[in-house]
C-alpha positions in Angstrom: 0.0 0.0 0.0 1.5 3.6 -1.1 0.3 6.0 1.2 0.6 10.0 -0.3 1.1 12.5 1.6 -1.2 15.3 0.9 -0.6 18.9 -0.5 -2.8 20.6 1.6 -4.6 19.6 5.0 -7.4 17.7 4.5 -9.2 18.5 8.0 -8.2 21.4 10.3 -8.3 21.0 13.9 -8.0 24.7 14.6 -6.2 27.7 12.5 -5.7 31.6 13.5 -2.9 34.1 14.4 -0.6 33.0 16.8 0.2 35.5 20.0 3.3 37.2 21.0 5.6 35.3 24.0 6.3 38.6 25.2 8.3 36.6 28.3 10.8 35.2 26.1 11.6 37.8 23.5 12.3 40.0 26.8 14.5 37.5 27.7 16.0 37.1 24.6 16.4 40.7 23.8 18.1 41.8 27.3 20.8 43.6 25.8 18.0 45.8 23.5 17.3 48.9 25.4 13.7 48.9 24.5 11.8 46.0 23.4 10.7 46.4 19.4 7.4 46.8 19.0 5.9 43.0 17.5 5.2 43.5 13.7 1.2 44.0 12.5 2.1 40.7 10.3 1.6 37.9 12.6 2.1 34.7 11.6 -1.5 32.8 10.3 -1.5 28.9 11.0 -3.6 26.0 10.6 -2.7 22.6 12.4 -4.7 19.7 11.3 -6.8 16.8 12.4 -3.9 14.1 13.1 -4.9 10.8 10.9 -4.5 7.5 12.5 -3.8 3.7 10.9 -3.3 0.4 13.0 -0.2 -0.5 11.3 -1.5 -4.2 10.4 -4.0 -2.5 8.2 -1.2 -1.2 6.0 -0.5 -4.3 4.6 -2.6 -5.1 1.8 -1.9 -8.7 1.8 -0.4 -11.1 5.4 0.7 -8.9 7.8 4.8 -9.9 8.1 5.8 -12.1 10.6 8.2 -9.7 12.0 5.3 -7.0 13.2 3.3 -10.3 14.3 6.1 -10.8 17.2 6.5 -7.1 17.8 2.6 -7.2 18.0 2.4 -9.5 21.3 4.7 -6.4 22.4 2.2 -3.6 22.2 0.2 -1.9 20.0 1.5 -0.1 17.3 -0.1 2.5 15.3 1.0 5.7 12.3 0.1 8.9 13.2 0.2 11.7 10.8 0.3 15.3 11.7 -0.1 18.3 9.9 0.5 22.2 10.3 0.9 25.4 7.5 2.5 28.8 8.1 1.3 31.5 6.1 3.2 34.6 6.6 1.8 38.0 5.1 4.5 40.1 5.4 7.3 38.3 3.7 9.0 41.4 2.1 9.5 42.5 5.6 9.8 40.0 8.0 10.3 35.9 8.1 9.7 33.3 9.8 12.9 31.7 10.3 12.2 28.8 12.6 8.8 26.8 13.5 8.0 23.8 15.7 5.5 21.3 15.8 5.3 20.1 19.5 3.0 16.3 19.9 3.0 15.4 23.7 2.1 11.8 24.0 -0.3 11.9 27.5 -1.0 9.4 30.0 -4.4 7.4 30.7 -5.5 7.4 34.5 -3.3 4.6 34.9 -0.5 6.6 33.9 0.1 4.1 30.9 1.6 6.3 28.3 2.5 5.6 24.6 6.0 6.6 23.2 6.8 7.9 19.7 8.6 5.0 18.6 10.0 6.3 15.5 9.5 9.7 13.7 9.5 11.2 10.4 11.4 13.2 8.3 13.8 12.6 11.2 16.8 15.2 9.7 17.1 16.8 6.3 19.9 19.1 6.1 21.1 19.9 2.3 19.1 19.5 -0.6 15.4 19.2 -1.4 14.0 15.6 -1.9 11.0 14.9 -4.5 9.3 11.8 -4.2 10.6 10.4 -1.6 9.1 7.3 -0.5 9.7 5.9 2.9 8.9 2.2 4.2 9.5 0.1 7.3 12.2 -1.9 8.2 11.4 -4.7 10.5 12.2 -3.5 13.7 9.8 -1.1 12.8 11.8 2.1 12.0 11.2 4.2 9.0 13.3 3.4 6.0 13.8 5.0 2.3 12.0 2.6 0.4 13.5 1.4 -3.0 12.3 2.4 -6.0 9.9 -0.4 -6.5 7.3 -2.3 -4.2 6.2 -5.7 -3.7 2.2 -5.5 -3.5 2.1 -6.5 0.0 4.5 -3.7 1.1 4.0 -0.6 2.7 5.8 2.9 1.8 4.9 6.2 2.6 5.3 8.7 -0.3 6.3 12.7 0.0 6.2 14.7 -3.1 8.9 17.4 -1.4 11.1 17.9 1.5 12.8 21.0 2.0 15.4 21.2 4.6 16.2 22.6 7.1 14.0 20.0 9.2 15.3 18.1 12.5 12.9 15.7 14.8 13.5 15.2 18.6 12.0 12.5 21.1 12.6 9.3 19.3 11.1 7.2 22.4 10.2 9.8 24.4 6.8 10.6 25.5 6.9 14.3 23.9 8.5 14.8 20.1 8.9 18.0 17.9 9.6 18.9 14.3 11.8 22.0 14.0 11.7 23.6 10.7 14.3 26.4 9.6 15.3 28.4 7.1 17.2 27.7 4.6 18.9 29.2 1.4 17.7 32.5 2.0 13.8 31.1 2.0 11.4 31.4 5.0 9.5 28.8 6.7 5.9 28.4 5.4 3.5 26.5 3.6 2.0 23.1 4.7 4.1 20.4 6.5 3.6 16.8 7.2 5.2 14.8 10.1 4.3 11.3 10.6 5.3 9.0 13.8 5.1 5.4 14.8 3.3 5.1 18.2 3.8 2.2 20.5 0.8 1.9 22.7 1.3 -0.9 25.6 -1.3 -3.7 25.1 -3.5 -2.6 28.7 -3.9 1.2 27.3 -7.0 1.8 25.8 -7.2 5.3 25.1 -4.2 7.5 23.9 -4.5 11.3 23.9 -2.3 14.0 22.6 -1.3 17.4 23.4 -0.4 19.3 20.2 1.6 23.2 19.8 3.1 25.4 17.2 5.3 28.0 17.9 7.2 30.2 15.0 10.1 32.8 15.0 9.4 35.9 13.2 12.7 38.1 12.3 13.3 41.4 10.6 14.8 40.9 7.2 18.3 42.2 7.1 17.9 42.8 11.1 18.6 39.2 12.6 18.6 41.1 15.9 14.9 41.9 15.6 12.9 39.2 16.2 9.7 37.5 17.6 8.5 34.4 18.9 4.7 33.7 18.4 3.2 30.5 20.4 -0.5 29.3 19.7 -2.7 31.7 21.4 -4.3 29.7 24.2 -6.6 32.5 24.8 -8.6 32.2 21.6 -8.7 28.1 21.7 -10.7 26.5 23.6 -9.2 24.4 26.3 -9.7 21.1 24.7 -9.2 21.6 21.2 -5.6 21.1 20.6 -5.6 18.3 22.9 -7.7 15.2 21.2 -7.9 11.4 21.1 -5.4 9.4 18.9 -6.9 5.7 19.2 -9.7 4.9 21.8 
């Protein structure tokens, strides 16, 4: 089974303007003596409805016998998330630097998934078209060759620009950091997908989800914003939601 990823988000959890994080720009800008006033172009976002698939179902014909023994493990699920950056004022300012934050919570048993494996993981260089990526059996993303056997399972991008690096690898909380590179801004719809292991007594897994993007004066890297999403206009609920369960 190919699985494509998307151009655009196909269902938005919640999109707006993020807010200023007034505490850690004063932080950051100690040495300033005033704070600059935070530019009229605020970053717009959208962060989408995270897509779920047991990862048996992949498998279009016998699942393989290597995820049947990982299987009598734990669960094992892909997750794919989605966010876009739109910034309006790109001849003046850019947004250098995003991150996607997915915080893995625990059930009232304190059971707790992990994200198992994550990707894109790091691209550093060059742009990568059609990139397709499968699993190796000790379930860990893998580039995929060329061809597939019709059984097989490969996740296909049509773009990846760098600068991207991925944190928590088996750790209950993992981010995606996006950054500029070449000159270019961050912006424009990204997708991040992760392998969750769920242990086999957890019945419902819930997520936390955050955005936060650096805004910087062209030509002025010493003028700069960080935005965070504004938990005053979400409701209290809506960026945290059910993954499996």
């Amino acid at each position: 089974m190919l699985l494509s990823t998307p151009e655009t988000i196909q269902h938005i959890l919640w999109q707006g303007q993020l807010e200023l994080d007034s505490e850690e720009i004063k932080e950051e800008n100690f040495r300033l003596i005033s704070l600059p006033s935070p530019p009229s172009y605020v970053p717009t976002v959208s962060i989408g409805q995270p897509e779920v698939w047991p990862l048996a179902e992949l498998y279009s014909g016998a699942i393989p016998s290597w995820l049947e023994v990982k299987q009598n493990e734990a669960q094992f699920f892909l997750v794919r998330f989605a966010c876009s950056l739109r910034n309006s004022g790109e001849d003046k300012f850019q947004i250098t630097q995003a991150k996607f934050s997915v915080d893995l919570l625990p059930d009232n048993q304190q059971n707790r998934a992990i994200a198992f494996d994550l990707y894109p993981l790091e691209i550093n260089q060059e742009i990568k078209r059609n990139c397709k990526v499968s699993l190796s059996p000790n379930i860990k993303f893998k580039e995929a060759q060329a061809s597939l056997g019709g059984t097989d399972f490969a996740l296909e991008y049509p773009e990846l620009q760098p600068t991207i690096i991925a944190t928590g690898v088996g750790e209950y909380k993992a981010d995606w950091e996006y950054r500029k590179a070449q000159g270019k801004g961050v912006q424009g719809s990204k997708f991040m997908h992760m392998i969750v292991k769920v242990p086999n007594n957890m019945q419902l897994v819930r997520t936390k989800l955050n955005l936060t993007a650096r805004l910087e004066q062209n030509g002025n890297p010493l003028v700069k914003w960080l935005f965070k999403t504004d938990i005053k206009k979400v409701p209290s609920d809506c960026l945290i939601v059910n993954l499996i369960g």
